[in-house]
C-alpha positions in Angstrom: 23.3 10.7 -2.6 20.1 10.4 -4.2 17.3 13.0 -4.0 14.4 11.8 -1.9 10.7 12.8 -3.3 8.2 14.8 -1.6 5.6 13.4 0.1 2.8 14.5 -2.6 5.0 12.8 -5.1 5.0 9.5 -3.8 3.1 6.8 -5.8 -0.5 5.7 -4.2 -3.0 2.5 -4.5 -6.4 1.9 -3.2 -6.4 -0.8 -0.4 -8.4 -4.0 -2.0 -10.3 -4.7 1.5 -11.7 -1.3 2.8 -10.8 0.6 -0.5 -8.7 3.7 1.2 -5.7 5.1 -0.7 -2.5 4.6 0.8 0.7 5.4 -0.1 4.4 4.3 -1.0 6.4 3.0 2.0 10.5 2.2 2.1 9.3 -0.9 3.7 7.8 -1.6 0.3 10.2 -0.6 -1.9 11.4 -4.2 -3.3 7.8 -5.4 -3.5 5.7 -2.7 -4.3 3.8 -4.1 -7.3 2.9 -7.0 -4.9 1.6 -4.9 -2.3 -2.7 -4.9 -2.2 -3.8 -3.7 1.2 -2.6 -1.0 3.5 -2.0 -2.4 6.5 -1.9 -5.7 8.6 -6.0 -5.5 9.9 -6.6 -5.6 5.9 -4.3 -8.2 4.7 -6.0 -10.1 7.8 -9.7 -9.1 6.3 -9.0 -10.2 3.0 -10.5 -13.7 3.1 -13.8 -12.0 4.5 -14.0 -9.5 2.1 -13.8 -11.9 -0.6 -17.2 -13.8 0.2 
């Protein structure tokens, strides 16, 4: 079984709409060099954050 990381050890980004750090999820594991914003509200703000 494979050792599971801490949580300080888990990889972090800065959200490209409101520009807070968030961190690694499992739910992101496949796609996590896809992933820009840190939740739903962003990835919903990102056309207005643009202009």
């Amino acid at each position: 079984m494979a050792r599971q990381r801490k949580k300080s050890d888990r990889p972090t980004k800065i959200c490209a709409v409101c520009g807070l750090s968030f961190t690694w999820r499992k739910k992101w594991e496949k796609n996590w060099d896809e992933v820009r914003y840190c939740s739903k509200r962003c990835r919903q703000r990102k056309s207005s954050a643009a202009g």
